[in-house]
N, C-alpha and C positions, 0 to 999 in steps of 0.2 A: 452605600459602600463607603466606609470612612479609607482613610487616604493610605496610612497602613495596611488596610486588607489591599485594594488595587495595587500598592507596591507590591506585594507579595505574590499577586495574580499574575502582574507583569513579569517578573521574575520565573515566576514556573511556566510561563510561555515562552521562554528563552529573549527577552531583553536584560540588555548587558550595557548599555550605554545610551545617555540623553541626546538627542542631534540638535534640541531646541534652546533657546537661553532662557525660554519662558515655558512652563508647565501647560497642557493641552487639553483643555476637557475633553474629551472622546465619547462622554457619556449624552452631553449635551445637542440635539439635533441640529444637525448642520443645516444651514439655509439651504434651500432647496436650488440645486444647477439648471442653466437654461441651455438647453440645446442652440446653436445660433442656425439662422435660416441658410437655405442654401442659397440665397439671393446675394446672403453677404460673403459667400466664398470669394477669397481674394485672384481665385486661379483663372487663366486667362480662358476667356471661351473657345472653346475647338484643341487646347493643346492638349496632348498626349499624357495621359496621368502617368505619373513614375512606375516603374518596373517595380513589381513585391521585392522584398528583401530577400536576397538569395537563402535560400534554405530552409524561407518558409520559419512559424514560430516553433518555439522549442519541444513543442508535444507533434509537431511534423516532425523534426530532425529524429524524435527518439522512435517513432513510428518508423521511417527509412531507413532507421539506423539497425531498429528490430527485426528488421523483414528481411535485410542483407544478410544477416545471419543464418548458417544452414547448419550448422549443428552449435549443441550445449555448449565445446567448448570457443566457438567464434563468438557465441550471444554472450560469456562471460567477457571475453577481450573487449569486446563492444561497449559493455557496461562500465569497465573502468576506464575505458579510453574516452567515453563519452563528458563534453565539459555543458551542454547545455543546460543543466539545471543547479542550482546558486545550492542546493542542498553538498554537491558534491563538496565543496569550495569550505565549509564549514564542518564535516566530516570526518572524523580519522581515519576511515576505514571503508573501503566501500565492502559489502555485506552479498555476498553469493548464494546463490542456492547450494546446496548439502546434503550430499545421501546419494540413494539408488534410483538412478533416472529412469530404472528398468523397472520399477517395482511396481508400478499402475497406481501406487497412492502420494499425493502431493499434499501437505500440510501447508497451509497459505497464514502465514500469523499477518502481526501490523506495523507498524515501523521499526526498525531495527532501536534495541534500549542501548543503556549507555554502556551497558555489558560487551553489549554485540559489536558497538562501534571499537572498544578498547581490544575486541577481540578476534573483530573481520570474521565473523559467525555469528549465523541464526541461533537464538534462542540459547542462550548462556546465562552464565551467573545465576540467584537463586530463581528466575522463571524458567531458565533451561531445566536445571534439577525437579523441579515441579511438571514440568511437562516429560520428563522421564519418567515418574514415577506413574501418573498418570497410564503411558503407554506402556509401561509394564503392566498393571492393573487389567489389560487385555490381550495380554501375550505381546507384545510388539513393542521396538526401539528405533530407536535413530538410523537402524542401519536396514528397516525395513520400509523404508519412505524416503523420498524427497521431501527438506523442508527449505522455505522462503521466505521471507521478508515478504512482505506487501511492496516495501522500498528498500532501494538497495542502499540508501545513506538516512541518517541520523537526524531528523529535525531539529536547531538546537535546539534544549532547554526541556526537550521534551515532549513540543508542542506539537498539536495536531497539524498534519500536512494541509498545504494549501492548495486551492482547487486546481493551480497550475503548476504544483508542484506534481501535483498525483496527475492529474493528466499528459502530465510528462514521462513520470515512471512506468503508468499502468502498461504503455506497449513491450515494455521488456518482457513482465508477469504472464504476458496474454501470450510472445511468443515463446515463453519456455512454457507452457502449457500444450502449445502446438508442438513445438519439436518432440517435449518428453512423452507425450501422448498418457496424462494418468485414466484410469478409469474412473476414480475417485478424488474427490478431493473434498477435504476437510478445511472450511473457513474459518479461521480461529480470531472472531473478533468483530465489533461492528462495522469500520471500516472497512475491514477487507469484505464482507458481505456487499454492503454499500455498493463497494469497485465494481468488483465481479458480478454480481445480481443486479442490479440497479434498483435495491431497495426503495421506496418514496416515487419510483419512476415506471418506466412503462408498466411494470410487474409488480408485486410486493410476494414475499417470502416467508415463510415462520421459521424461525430458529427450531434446529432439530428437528424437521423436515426434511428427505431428501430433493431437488433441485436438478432441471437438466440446465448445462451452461451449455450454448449454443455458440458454438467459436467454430467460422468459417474451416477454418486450417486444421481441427481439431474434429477429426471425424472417424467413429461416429461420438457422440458429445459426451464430455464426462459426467458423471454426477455430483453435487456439491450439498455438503451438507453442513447448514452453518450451524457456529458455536460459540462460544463464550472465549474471549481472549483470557491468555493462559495468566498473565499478568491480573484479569477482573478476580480469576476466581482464587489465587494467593489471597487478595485485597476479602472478597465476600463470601466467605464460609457458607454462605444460605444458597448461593448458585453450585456447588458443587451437586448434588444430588441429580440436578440439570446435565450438569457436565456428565456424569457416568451414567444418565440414560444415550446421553450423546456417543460416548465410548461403545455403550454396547451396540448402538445401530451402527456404527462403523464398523465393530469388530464381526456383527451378523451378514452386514453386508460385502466383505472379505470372505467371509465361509461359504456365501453363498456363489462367489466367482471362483470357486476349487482352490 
């Protein structure tokens, strides 16, 4: 990778500024770290190790923070009153969930785009109009679903969220799934699949498959069926065909609950 394309790389990950006076190979293997022994701990024997840090780390506070909540509109107040994750901080707009809480279907997309953020709404600008027409294509709109973000703020630059970023959001996702209680739910994207299934992890999944999610509070368990983010298939004309066999098993499995 010559020095131009990495600038470019860095750039579409959302760096905006240098912190160093001298340029950093990152590509280069870093000497290997030593763990230091517990012999050489400086702490005195027998005394009382420190109290945790009130509040616990920022994937407990949003956990606590989730679970406080007893209905939609408290878990929204919640979510923008919440300051523990640096995504808010960088953010225009924190990003809500949208639609019919009533309607047993929950559209899960992936981070909220640059659309969403200027607009404090899921799925706008030309990927919103794309995913309307799509759910026209099988009888249904925006106003027949709940839709969400995977995150309720805006990674900059565009970039994929980080492990402790999303492990900070996902309790929000997981308690509006409990509160709104869907039958269904439609994954729109590999990340969000990832979150909610634990793809690579205890289980693995195939795309356009139905799924049972197994959520304590959410019972009896909705069904999820994952898909193609609405953003891939604007980008790859060859996944659509994918896409509208996905449409029709969502649309068959609606017929089939009356």
């Amino acid at each position: 990778m010559d020095a131009l394309a990495a600038l470019r790389l860095q750039i579409e990950w959302g760096a905006d500024e240098a912190l160093a006076e001298a340029p950093i190979d990152r590509l280069r293997q870093a000497p290997a770290r030593t763990i230091p022994r517990a012999a050489e701990s400086t702490a005195t024997p027998g005394a009382t190790p420190p109290p945790p840090t009130a509040g616990g780390g920022p994937a407990e506070r949003a956990q606590a923070v989730a679970e406080g909540a007893a209905t939609l509109a408290e878990l929204g107040a919640a979510i923008v009153g919440f300051d523990g994750c640096r995504l808010r901080d960088t953010a225009a707009h924190t990003v809500l969930a949208e639609g019919d809480p009533s309607s047993g279907l929950l559209l899960v997309g992936e981070a909220p785009s640059a659309d969403d953020d200027r607009n404090g709404r899921p799925f706008t600008g030309p990927a919103g109009t794309y995913l309307d027409k799509m759910l026209a294509s099988v009888g249904l709109d925006r106003r027949s679903m709940l839709l969400v973000p995977l995150l309720p703020w805006r990674p900059p630059g565009d970039r994929p969220p980080g492990p402790v970023e999303l492990a900070t959001c996902l309790p929000f996702l997981i308690r509006l799934i409990e509160l709104s209680r869907p039958r269904l739910l439609l994954l729109c994207g590999a990340l969000s699949v990832r979150a909610l299934l634990g793809v690579g992890g205890p289980r693995r999944v195939q795309r356009g498959k139905w799924v049972e999610l197994p959520l304590p509070g959410a019972l009896p368990p909705p069904r999820a069926l994952p898909a193609h983010s609405v953003e891939l298939l604007r980008r790859d004309p060859s996944r659509r065909r994918e896409a509208w066999a996905d449409l029709r098993a969502l649309r068959r499995a609606l017929d089939a609950q009356g």
